[in-house]
N, C-alpha and C positions, 0 to 999 in steps of 0.2 A: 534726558529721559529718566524718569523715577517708576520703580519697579513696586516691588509687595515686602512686606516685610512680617512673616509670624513670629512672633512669640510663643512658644509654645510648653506643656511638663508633661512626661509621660506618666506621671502618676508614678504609686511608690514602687512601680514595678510590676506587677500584674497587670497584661495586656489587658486583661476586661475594666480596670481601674481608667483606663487612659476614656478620654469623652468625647463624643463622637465629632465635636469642632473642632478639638485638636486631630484625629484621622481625616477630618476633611482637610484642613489646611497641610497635612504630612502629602496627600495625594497632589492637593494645587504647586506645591512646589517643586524646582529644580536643583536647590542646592541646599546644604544641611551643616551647620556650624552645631559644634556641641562637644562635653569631651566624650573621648571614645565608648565608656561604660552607655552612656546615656544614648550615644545613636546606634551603639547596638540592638539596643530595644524596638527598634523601629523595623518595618516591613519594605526594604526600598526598590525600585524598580531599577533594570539597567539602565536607567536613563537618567536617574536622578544620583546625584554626587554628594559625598562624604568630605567634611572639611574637620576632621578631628583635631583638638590638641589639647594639651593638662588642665585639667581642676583649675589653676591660678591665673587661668591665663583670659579671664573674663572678658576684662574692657579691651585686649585683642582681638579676641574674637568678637565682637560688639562690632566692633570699627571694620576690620573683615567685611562680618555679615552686611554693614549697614553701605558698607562703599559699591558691594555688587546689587546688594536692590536700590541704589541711587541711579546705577550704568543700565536699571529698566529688569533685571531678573528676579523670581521670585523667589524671597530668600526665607528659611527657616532656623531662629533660632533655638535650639533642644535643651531642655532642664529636667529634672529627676522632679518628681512631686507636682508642686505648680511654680512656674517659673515667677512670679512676684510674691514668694516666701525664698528669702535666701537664695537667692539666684537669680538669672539671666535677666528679667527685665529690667531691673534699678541699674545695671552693669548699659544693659542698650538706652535706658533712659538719659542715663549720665554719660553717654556718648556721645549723644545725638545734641546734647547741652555745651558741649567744648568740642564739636567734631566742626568739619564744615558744612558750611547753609545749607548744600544741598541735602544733606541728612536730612534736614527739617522739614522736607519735601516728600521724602519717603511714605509712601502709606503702610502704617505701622497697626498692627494687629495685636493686642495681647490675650490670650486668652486663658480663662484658671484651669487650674488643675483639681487633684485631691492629692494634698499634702501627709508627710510620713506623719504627721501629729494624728490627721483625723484616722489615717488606717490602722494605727497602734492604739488608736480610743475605742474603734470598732472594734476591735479584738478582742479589748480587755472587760466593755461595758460602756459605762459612760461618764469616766472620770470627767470629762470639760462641759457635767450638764449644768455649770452655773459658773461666775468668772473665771477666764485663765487668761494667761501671757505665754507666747512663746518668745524664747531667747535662743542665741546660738552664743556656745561655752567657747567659742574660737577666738584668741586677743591678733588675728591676724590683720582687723580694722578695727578695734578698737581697744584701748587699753584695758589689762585685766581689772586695774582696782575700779574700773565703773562698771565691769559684769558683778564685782563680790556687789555693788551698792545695787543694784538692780537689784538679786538676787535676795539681798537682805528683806527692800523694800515689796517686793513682790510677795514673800512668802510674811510679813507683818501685816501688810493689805489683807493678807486672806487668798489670794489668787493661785489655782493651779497654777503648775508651770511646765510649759513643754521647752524642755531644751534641743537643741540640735548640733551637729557638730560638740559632740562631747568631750571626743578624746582623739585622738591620735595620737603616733612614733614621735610625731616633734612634739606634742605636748601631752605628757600621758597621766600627768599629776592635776590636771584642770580640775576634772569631774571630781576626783576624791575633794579637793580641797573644797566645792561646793556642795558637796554632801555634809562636810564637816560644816561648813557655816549655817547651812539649813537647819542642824542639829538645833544650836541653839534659837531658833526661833520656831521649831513645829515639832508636834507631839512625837515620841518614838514609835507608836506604829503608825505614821503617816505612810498612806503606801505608794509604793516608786516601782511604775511600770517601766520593765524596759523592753522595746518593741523592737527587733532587728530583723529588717526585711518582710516586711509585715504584708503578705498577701501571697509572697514569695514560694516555692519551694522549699527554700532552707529559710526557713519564716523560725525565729524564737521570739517566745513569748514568755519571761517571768514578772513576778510578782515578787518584792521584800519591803518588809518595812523600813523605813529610814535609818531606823538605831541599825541595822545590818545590814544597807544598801553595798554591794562590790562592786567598786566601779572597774575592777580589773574584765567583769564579763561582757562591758562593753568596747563596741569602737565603732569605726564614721560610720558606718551604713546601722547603727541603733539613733533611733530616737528615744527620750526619757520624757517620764508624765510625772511629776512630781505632785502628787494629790495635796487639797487644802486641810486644816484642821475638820471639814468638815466632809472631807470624802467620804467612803464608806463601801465595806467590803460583805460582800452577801455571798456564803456559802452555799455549796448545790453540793450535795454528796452525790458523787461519780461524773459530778458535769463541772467545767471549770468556774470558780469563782466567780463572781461581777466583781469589780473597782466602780462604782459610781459616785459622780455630789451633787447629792440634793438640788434641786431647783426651788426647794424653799427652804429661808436659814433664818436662822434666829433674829426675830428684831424685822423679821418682811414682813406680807403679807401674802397668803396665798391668791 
């Protein structure tokens, strides 16, 4: 018997961020895999159960979640932002790809979120109003010297860049040394938002140029906007700055 299976993100944190399909599917279900930070967020009923466990423990909990809605129960899997940015769906996808057949049978539900890139862009204006990339600065899947060449090639392209997983205790040197590579490819007042907890309570919000970016005032719950040569920054005396880019660049056409 094959059961329900959601996918779900609770946005960057601010209950009114989360969207009304993901509360519908949080109400349809009875069990809840996610790490603990993220199913805190949730509203649950005594009726419906908590399957917490760490950050790393992904395709675990994937295989978990995906074997009790194979056994007919409706399961939900919980993500920070939206769950197919950096997190839980590609983890259930590539479960369900090397797990057993009856996985395949699962009716599997993904639904989007709004991810920490877009509530750190609303805050600050609208640095990603023309191309950007997101990256995440983590070598936990994949080697560092193919983040420096993205990074390289991303900021030559021209493209904003939202990075994710910045920094952390085990790698605390990441961020600087991609600040320092950025150096040589984009102007020094390129400006580099760093959004932490963006919608939050303890929500920070700055603004520096690249030549001064301190990656020491980040860590994992910031997101970073790394603006293109052709961002641009609009002053509002007594009101906070804009960071925006153009939606028309040189060489387009309006």
């Amino acid at each position: 018997m094959s059961g329900r299976l959601f996918v779900i993100g609770t946005g960057p944190g601010n209950p009114e961020q989360m969207t009304p399909e993901a509360l519908a599917a949080v109400d349809a279900a009875t069990d809840f895999f996610g790490y603990g930070p993220y199913l805190d967020r949730l509203q649950l009923r005594h009726d419906q159960l908590r399957h917490a466990s760490d950050n790393r423990e992904e395709l675990g909990r994937a295989g978990a979640a995906l074997a009790m809605a194979a056994d007919g129960a409706k399961v939900c899997v919980v993500s920070g932002g939206d769950p197919g940015i950096f997190a839980m769906a590609a983890a259930v996808c590539e479960a369900i790809e090397n797990g057993p057949a009856a996985w395949r049978s699962v009716d599997l539900t993904i639904l989007p979120g709004i991810t920490a890139m877009l509530a750190v862009a609303a805050r600050a204006g609208a640095p990603l109003g023309h191309d950007f990339c997101a990256m995440s600065l983590s070598d936990n899947l994949k080697p560092w010297d193919i983040i420096e060449k993205r990074l390289e090639l991303a900021a030559k392209a021209g493209f904003v860049i939202a990075l994710y997983n910045p920094i952390s205790r085990a790698r605390p040197w990441q961020l600087g040394e991609a600040f320092k590579l950025l150096r040589d490819h984009l102007p020094a007042a390129t400006p580099v938002i760093f959004g932490r907890a963006a919608g939050r309570p303890d929500e920070r919000i700055a603004v520096q140029p690249l030549s001064q970016a301190d990656a020491s005032i980040a860590d994992m719950a910031t997101c970073i906007i790394i603006g293109s040569a052709e961002t641009r920054i609009v002053v509002r005396p007594g009101k906070l700055d804009l960071v925006y880019t153009p939606r028309f660049m040189a060489g387009g056409n309006r």
